[in-house]
N, C-alpha and C positions, 0 to 999 in steps of 0.2 A: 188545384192545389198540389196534387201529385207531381201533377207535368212539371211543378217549378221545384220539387223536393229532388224530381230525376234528373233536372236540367241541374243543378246544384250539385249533386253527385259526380253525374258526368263532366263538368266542367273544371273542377277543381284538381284532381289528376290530368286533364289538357295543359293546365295553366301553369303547373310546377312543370313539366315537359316543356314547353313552350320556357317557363323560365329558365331551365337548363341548361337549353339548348342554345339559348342566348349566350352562355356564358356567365350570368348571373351567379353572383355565390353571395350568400348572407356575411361574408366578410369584406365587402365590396362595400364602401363609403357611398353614404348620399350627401348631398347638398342640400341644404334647408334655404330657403329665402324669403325672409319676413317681408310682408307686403303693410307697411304702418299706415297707419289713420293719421290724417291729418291734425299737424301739431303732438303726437304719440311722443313720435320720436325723440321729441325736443324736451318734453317733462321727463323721457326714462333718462335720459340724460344727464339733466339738473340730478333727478333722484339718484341716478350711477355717481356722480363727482359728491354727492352730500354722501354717500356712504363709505366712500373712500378717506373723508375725513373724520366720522367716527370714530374715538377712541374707546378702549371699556378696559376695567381689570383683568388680567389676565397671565400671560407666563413667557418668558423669553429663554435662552437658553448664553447665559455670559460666556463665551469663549475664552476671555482675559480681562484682569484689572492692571493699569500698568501706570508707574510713575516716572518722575525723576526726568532727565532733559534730550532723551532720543524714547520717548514713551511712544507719542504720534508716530515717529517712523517705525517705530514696533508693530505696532495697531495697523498699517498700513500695509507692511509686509503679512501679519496676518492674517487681513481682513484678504489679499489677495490667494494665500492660501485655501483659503475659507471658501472662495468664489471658482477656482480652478475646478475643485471637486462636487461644489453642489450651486453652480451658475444663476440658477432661478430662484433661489430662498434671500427672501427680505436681511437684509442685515444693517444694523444701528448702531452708528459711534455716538458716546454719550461721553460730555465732560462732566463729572461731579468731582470738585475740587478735594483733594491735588491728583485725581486717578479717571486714567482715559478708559470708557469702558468699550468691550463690543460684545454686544449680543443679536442674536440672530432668531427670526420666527417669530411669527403672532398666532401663540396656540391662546384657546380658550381654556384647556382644562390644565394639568399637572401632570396628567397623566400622559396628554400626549407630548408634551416637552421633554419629559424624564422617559418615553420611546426616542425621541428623535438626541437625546444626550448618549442617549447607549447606542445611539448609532454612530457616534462622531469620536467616541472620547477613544478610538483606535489612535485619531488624529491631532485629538484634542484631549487631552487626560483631563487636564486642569481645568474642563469644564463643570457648568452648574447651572441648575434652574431656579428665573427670581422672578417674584412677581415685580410687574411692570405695567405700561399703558403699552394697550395693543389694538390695531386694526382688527376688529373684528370680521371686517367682510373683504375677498378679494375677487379682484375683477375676475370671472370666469376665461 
């Protein structure tokens, strides 16, 4: 039992040496590769596209409500504004008659929509947060 406490000792400052000297550094990326069981694959699948359809109560953040007969091209120049500076956030044209809306994000709480409003309203003064139907879950 010793011999394996001393072997363990000694082996452990070898093997950071030995990682070192590799060129190894704990900021270095690994690679994962999932090895699936048959048929796995195919139900996380189904289960990934059934939650991406999920809606639930939730909070969005209105950038603009806008009328009258060049509203949509408003909304559009807008909405590419909107994309320029934050590319990857979900955003939603909604028509509720006579006003085209756009709001952006699927938060669960209020809290985090009225964070990410004080992040934008530099941009966007005239925004506001309104509960809505939201994706609760997004693809990782």
């Amino acid at each position: 039992m010793r011999c394996l406490v001393l072997l363990g000792i000694c082996w452990a400052p070898l093997a950071l040496l030995c990682a070192q000297s590799s060129g190894y550094s704990q900021r270095d990326s690994a690679v994962v590769q999932v090895q699936w069981e048959p048929g796995l694959k195919s139900q996380y699948m189904q289960w990934l596209e059934a939650r991406k359809k999920e809606k639930t109560k939730g909070f969005r953040v209105q950038l603009v409500s806008l009328n009258g007969t060049d509203a949509r091209e408003e909304l559009q120049r807008i909405r590419k504004q909107f994309l320029q500076v934050y590319p990857d956030w979900p955003i939603y044209e909604k028509w509720e008659a006579p006003n085209w809306k756009l709001r952006v994000g699927d938060f669960t709480t209020a809290l985090d929509a009225t964070l990410f409003r004080q992040q934008i309203k530099g941009i966007f003064p005239q925004a506001y947060v309104v509960i809505d139907e939201v994706k609760p879950w997004r693809e990782p």
